[in-house]
N, C-alpha and C positions, 0 to 999 in steps of 0.2 A: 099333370101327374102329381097326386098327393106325396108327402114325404112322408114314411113312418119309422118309429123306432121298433127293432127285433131284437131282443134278446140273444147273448153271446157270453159265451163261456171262456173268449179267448183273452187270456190274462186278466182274467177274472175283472174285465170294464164291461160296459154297457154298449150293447152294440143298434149303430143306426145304420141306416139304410136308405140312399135318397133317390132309388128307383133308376129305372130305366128309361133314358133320352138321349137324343144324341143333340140335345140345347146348351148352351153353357151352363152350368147350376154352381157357379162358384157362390152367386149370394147365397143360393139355398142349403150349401155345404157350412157356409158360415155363420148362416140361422142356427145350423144344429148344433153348431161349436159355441156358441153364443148362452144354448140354451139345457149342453148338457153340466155332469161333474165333470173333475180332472179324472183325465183316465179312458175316457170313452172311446170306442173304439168305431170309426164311420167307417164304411164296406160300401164301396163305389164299384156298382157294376158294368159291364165291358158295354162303352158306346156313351157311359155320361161324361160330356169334358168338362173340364174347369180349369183354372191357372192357379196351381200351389201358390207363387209367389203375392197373391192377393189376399188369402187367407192369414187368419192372426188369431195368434193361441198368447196372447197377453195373457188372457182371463181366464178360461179353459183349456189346459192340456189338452193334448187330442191324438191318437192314433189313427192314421189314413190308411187304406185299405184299398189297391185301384189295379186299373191296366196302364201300360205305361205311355201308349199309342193317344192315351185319354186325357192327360194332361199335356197342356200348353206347353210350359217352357222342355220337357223333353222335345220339341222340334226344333231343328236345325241351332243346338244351343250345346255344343262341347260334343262329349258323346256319345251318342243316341245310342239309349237301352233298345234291344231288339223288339218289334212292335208287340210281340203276344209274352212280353215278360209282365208277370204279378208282381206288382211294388209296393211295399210297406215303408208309410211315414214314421217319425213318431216327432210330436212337438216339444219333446223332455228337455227344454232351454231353462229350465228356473236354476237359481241359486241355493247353495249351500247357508244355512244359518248362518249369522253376519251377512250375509250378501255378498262377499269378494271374491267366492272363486264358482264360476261356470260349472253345470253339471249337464252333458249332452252324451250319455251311455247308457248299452243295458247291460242289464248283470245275470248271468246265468250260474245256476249254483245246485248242485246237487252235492249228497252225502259221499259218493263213487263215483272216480272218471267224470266229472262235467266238463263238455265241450259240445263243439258243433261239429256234424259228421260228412262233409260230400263224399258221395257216393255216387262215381263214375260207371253206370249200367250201359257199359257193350254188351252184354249178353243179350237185351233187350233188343231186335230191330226195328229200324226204323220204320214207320207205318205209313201206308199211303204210296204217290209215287215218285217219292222222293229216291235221291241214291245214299245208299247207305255209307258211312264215314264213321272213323273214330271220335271217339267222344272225347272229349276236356272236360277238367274239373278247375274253377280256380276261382279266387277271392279280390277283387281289385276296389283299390281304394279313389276313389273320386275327391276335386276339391271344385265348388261353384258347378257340379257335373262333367271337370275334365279328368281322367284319364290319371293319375299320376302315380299308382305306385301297383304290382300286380303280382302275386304268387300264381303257380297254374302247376300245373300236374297235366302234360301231354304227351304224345306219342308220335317219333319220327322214326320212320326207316326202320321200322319193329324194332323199335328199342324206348324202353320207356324213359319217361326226362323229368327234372322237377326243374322250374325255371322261376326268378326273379326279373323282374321287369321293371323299370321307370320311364317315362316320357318329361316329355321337356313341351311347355305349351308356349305357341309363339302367333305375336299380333301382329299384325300387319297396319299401322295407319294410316288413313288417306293423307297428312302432313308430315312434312320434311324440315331440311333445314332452312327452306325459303319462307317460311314457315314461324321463324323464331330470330330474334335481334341477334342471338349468338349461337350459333349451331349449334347441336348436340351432337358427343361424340360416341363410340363404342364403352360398353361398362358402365356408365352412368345412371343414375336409378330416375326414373321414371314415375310420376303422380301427378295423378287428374285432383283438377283445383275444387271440383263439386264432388264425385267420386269417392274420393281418399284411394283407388286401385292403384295397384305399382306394380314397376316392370323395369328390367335391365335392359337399357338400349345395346342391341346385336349390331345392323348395318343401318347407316342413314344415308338418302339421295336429297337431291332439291324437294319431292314429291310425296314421298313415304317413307316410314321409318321403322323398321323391325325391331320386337322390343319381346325380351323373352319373359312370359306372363308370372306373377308371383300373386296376387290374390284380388278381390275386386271386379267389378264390372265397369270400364269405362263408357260413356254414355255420352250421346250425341248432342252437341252445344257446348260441350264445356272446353276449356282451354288445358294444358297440361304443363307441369315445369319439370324442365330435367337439370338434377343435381345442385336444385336448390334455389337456383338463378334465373336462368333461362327460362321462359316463359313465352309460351305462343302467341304470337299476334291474333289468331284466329281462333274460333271455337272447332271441333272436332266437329266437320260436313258429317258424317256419317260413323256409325261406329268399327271400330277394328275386327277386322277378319282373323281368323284363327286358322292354325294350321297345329300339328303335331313335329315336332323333332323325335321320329319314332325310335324308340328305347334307347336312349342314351348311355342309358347303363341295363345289362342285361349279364343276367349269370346261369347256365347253366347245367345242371349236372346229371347225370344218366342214374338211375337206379342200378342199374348192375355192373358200376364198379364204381372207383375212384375218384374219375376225371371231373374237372372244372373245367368251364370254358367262359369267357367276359367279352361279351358282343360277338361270341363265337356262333355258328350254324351249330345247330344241335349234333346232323352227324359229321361233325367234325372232331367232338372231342372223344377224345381217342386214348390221351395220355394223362397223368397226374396232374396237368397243370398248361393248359391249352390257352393261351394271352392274346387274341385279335383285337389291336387296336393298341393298347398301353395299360399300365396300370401307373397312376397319376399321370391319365392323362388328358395333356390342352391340346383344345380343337379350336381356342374361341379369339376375340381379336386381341391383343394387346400382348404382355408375359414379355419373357424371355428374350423368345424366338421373334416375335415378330408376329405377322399376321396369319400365320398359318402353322401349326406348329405340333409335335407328337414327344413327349418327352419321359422321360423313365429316373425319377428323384428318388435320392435319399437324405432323408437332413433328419436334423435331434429334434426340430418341432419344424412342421409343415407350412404355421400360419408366421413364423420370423424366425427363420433359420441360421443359426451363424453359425452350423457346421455344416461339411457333405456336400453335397454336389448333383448333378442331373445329364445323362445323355439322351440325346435326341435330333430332331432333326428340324432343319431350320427353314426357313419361308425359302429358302433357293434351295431346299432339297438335299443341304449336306449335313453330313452326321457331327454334331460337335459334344464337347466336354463344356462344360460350364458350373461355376463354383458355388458357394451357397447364396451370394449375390448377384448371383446369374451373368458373370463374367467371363468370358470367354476365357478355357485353359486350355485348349487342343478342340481338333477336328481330325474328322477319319474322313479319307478319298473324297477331301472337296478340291479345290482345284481350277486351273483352264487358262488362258492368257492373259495378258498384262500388259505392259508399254515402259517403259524406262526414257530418259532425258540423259543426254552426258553434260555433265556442268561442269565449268572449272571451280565452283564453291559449292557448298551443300544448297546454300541458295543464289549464287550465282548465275551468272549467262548461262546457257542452256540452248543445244540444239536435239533434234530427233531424227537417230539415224533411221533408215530402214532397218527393221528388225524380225525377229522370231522368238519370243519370250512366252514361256507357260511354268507350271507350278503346280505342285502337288501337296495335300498338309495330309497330315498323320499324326497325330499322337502328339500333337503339342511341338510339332519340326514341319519347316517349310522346306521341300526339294525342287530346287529351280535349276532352270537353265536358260539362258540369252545369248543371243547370236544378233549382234551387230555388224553389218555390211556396208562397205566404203563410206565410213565416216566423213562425213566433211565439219570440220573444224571452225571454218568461217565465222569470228563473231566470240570465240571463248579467247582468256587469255593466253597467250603463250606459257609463259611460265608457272602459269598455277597448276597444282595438283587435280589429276581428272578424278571428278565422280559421278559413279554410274547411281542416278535417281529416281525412284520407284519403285522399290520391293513391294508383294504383293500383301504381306504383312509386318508392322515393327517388330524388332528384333527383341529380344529380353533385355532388359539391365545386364550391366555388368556386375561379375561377382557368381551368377549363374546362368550367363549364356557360351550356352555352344555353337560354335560355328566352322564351318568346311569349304575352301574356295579355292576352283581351280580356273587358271585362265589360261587361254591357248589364242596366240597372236600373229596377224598377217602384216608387215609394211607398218610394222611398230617397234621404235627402236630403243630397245634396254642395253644395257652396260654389260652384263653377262648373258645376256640370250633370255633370261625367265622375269618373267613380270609375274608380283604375287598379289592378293587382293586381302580386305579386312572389310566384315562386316561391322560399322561402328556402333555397340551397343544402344539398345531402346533407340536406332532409328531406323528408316528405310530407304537406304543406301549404301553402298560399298566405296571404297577408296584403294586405287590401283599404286603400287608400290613398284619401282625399280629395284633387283635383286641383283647388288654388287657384288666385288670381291670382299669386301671388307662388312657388308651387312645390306641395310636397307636403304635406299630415297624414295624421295615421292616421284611418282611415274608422271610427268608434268603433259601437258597439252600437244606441246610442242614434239613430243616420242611419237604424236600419230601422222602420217604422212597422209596428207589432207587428202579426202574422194576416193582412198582407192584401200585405208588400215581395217583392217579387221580384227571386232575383238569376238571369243569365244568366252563365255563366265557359265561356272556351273557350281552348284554345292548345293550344301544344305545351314538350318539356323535354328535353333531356338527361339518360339513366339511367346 
């Protein structure tokens, strides 16, 4: 089949036409770029393929004109324009006079109102025997052909939505950390040594290692270094599989009223201000929290904060307070059991009675309670002072710690009947006192009537 050029009026270039085939015609598309002006504009009809990324508009500018089914790398590469979609190239890569800054835009320009119009026609039905559905309208911006950023205008639950979109694109590679002299770890950046593509390393095994995709094509043979050092033994078996982390961030807001919603279900939002998930919030490995983590920050600057603070919630699930150095100031309803040691020193001999110890934190106070059952003594000194060791959190400094302690005793002998207790500031244990006529002693070892004393300790602290 001949190639001919046709005459076109669109953007006032020169239009070609390289016929109907269902052959590859990439040389023959590159003959006409070869051969026309800058500008020209080639019109590929439905059934000729070729592979865009073969072509080269060094010398000629060029406008592509196709079906999307028809070129190469739209198969199974990011993703896939729907097969009967019409795609327009343009090869507008040159530079600005001087040469140093990239020009890849078009410009639309009229005297009144310039812009571009979609226009969502439900009134029109759907033809054929298909079933009929509402229609969407939306804009999405692609990077290498994935996904990553999307306006839409759709319709749920009869109600109309305008929505923002992002995805998160994530590789998959066939190598691990068996893989490299020195592991790689989560957060770490990621670059192919032929390549130049980079990626944030997500979870690494011996075998494979997920790496969240940032720009590039990694390519098979080549070796990869993460975080500068580290460097694969091996070349890359095959290239990394791709997956989507679908919308990572997502905002939604109804046309007829108010509300916002952020990774909210559309009919969900309902109110002036609908929040699923967080707002500054980590999903990913490392931070604060640990490995799994959802938190809700306030600070004077985001990126090195040294004021304010963040609540959230932490890799075991409980709600904490944390500073602008992400130090722990308090927790809400975390909690659960413990173990205590009675020692005659803070670090002294030590035995482990049978017990019942648990604990509750709130707001920056630990609420405990221990129940020790027939003590046996065996092994501590007599005469030292007994400490009860292991609290489930250190206590504050002195100066501004609070503390509350009550103790209720069986076949334990004090001077006036009551034994009192003290939490010793900035540690994690208590020290039992004999409560005289004349004031305090220390409530020593020997006050427990060995196998059979029981002690009760309950209160609360400042952590």
């Amino acid at each position: 089949m001949s190639l001919t050029r046709v005459s076109s009026a669109l953007l006032g270039g020169q239009g070609l036409d390289v016929g109907n085939t269902a052959t590859q015609n990439t040389a023959a598309i590159q003959a006409l770029i070869d051969n026309q002006t800058d500008g020209g504009l080639i019109v590929i009809p439905k059934g000729c393929s070729f592979n865009l990324k073969q072509l080269d508009g060094s010398v000629n500018e060029y406008d592509l004109q196709y079906w999307a089914e028809d070129e190469a790398d739209n198969i199974g590469d990011g993703s896939n324009p729907g097969t009967n979609e019409k795609m327009f190239w343009s090869s507008n890569w040159k530079q600005q006079s001087g040469g140093t800054v990239d020009v890849n835009e078009w410009r639309f320009e009229a005297p009144y109102h310039p812009g571009i119009v979609l226009n969502n026609r439900e009134n029109i039905e759907h033809y054929g025997s298909g079933t009929d559905f509402n229609g969407q309208a939306s804009i999405v911006l692609k990077k290498n052909n994935y996904n990553q950023f999307q306006l839409q205008e759709l319709n749920n639950a009869d109600r109309n939505m305008f929505a923002i979109s992002s995805w998160e694109v994530r590789q998959v590679f066939p190598i691990g950390s068996s893989s490299f002299s020195s592991a790689p770890v989560a957060q770490e950046l990621i670059v192919g040594n032929t390549s130049g593509a980079k990626g944030i390393v997500l979870v690494v095994t011996s075998s494979t290692m997920t790496v969240s995709w940032l720009y590039g094509e990694f390519v098979v043979g080549e070796t990869v270094t993460v975080d500068g050092t580290k460097t694969s033994t091996v070349g890359l078996p095959s290239a990394p599989t791709f997956s989507y982390n679908n919308k990572p961030f997502r905002l939604i807001a109804p046309l007829d009223s108010s509300g916002i919603g952020v990774n909210t279900p559309p009919a969900r939002v309902k109110t002036a201000l609908n929040v699923g998930g967080g707002v500054t919030l980590e999903t990913g490995q490392g931070g604060g929290f640990g490995s799994a983590v959802a938190r809700l920050a306030l600070y004077d600057d985001a990126i090195t904060p040294t004021t304010g603070g963040n609540i959230g919630i932490d890799a075991n699930g409980d709600l904490r307070l944390q500073d602008s150095a992400d130090a722990t100031i308090g927790s809400f309803d975390a909690g659960g059991s413990f173990s205590v040691t009675l020692k005659d020193a803070p670090t002294g001999n030590s035995v482990t009675p049978t017990q019942s110890s648990t604990y509750r934190e709130s707001a920056g106070m630990i609420w405990f309670s221990i129940f020790l059952l027939n003590i046996n003594t065996s092994g501590l000194t007599a005469g030292n002072q007994i400490h009860v060791v292991g609290l489930p959190k250190t206590s504050r400094s002195s100066g501004n710690a609070t503390s509350n302690v009550n103790v209720l005793c069986s076949n334990v002998t004090s001077t006036a009947g009551n034994v009192m207790a003290q939490i010793v500031p900035n540690t994690s244990y208590i020290k039992l006192f004999d409560s005289t006529t004349s004031g305090s002693a220390n409530l020593n070892v020997s006050a427990i009537t060995s196998g059979t004393g029981d002690l009760t300790i309950s209160g609360c602290y400042s952590i």
